[in-house]
matplotlib code that plots the C-alpha trace (Angstrom):
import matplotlib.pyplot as plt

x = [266.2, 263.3, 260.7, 262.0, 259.9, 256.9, 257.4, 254.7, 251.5, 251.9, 248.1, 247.6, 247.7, 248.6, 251.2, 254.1, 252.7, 254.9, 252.9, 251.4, 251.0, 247.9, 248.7, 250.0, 251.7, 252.6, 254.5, 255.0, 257.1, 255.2, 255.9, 258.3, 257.4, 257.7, 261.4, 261.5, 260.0, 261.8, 260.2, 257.0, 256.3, 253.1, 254.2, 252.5, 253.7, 255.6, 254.0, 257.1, 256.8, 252.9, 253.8, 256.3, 253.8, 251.2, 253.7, 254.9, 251.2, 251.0, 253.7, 252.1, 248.6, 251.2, 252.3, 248.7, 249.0, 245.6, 244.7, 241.7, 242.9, 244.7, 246.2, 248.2, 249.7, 247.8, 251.0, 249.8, 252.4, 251.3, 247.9, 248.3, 250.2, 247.7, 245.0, 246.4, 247.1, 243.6, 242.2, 244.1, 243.8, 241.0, 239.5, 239.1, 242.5, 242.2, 244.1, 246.1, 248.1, 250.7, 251.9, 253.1, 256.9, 257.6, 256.1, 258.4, 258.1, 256.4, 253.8, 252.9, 253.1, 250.6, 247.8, 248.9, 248.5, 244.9, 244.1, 246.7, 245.3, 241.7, 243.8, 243.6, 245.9, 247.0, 248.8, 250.2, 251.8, 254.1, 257.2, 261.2, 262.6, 259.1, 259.0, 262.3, 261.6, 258.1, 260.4, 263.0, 260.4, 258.9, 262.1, 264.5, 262.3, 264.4, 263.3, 267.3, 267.8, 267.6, 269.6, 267.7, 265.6, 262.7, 263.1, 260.4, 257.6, 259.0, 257.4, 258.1, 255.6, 256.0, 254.2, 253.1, 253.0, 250.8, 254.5, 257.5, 259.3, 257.4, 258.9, 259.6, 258.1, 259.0, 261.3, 260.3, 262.2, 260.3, 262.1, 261.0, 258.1, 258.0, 259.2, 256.8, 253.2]
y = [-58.9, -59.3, -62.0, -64.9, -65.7, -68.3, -71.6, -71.9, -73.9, -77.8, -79.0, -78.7, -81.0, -78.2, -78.0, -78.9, -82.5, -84.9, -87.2, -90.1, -88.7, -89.9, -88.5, -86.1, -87.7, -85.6, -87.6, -85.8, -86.9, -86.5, -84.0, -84.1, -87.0, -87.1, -88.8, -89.2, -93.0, -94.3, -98.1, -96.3, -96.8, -94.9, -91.4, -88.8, -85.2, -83.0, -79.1, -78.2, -80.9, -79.6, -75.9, -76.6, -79.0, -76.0, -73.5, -76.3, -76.9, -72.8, -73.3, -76.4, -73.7, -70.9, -73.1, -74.3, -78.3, -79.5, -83.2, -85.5, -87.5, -87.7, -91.2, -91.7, -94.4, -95.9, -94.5, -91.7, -89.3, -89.6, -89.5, -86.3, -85.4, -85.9, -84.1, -80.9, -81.2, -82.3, -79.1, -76.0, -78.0, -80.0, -83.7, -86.4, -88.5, -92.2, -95.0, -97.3, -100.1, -100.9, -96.7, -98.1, -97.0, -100.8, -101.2, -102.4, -99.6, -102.5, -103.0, -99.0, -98.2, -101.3, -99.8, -96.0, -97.1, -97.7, -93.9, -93.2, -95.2, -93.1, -90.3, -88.6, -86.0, -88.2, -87.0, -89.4, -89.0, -91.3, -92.4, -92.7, -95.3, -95.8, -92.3, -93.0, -96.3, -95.3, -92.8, -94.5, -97.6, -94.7, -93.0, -95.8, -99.6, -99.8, -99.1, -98.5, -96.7, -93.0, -92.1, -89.3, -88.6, -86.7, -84.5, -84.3, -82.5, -82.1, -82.3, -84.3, -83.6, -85.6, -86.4, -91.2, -91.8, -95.0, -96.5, -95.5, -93.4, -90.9, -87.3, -84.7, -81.4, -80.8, -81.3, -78.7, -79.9, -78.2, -75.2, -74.1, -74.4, -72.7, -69.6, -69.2, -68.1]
z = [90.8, 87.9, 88.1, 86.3, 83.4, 83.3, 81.6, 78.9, 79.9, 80.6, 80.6, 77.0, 74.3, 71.8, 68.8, 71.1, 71.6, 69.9, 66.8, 68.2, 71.8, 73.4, 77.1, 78.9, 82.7, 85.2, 88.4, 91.9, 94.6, 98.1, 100.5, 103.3, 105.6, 109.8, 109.7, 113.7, 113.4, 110.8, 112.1, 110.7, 107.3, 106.8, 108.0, 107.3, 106.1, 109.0, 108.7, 106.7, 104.2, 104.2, 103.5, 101.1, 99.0, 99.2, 97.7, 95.0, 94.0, 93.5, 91.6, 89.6, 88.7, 88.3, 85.0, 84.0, 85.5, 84.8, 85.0, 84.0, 87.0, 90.6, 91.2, 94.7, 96.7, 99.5, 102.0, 104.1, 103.0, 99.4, 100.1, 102.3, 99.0, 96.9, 98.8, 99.1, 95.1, 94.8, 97.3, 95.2, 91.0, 91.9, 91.3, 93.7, 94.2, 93.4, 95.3, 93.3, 95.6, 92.8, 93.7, 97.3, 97.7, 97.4, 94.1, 91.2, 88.2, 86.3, 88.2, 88.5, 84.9, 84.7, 87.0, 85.3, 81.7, 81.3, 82.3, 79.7, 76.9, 77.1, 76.7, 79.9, 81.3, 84.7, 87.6, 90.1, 93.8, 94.7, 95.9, 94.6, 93.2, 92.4, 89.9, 88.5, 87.4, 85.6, 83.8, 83.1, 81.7, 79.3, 78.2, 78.0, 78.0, 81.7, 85.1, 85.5, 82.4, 83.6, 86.1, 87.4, 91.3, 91.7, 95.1, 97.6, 96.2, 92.7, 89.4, 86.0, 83.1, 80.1, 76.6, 76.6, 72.8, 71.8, 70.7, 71.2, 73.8, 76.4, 75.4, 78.9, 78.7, 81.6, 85.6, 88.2, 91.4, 94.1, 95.3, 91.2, 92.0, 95.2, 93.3, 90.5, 91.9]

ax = plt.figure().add_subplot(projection="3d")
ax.plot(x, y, z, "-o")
ax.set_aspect("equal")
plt.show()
């Protein structure tokens, strides 16, 4: 069976950037989390959930992610996450509390947009509904408006404008990613 072919590049802010873009957003689901203490809130990832986030993040260099900056949720699972995106693309992740899986959308596209606005690249772990909301805020003006779930470990890369609607460039759920390396 041939190689399927390789997306273009999503770290650049070349021709393919919509007029008035001022950001390129990248949002990750975290990894597969230890599900035996469900009581637990702040799990961290099982050694499956850990491989499979190191073959998505191939993945992720595979089609050129690059970011200005790692934001994560204080939960251990995200912040496990975010490390192992940090160790194979780089950068030092950032803990923002308004990523917790509790968060309402709101309140994380509030702590995200200022590293938009100085026209960073930004990539963030976190959590559903948490993801889905934040897109759903910057596609449709409702944290309800996009009925859509990011799987663990998967990928959505999109284009902030100053005004207006946030423009996808891309969904990579994570078995995607996986493949491409």
């Amino acid at each position: 069976m041939p190689e399927p072919p390789v997306p273009p590049p999503v770290s650049d802010h070349g021709p393919d950037v919509p007029d008035g873009a001022i950001a390129r957003l990248f949002l990750m689901r975290h990894g597969i989390a230890d599900e035996e203490a469900p009581e637990v809130k702040d799990q961290g990832l099982t050694s499956k959930g850990r491989k499979k986030v190191e073959k998505a993040v191939q993945g992720m260099a595979t089609l050129g992610v690059a970011y200005d900056v790692l934001l994560t949720s204080p939960i251990l699972r995200a912040q496990e996450t975010a490390a192992l995106v940090a160790e194979q693309l780089g950068g030092e992740p950032v803990t923002i509390d308004a990523l917790d899986e509790m968060a309402p959308p709101i309140d994380a596209l509030k702590a995200i947009r200022p590293y938009l606005a100085d026209g960073q690249a930004v990539f963030v772990v976190s959590h559903e509904p948490v993801i889905s909301g934040v897109m759903g805020l910057l596609f449709t003006g409702d944290a309800q408006g996009l009925p859509i779930r990011v799987k663990r470990a998967g990928l959505a890369a999109m284009h902030v404008p100053k005004s207006g609607t946030a423009a996808l460039h891309g969904f990579y759920p994570a078995r995607a990613l996986r493949k491409l390396r």
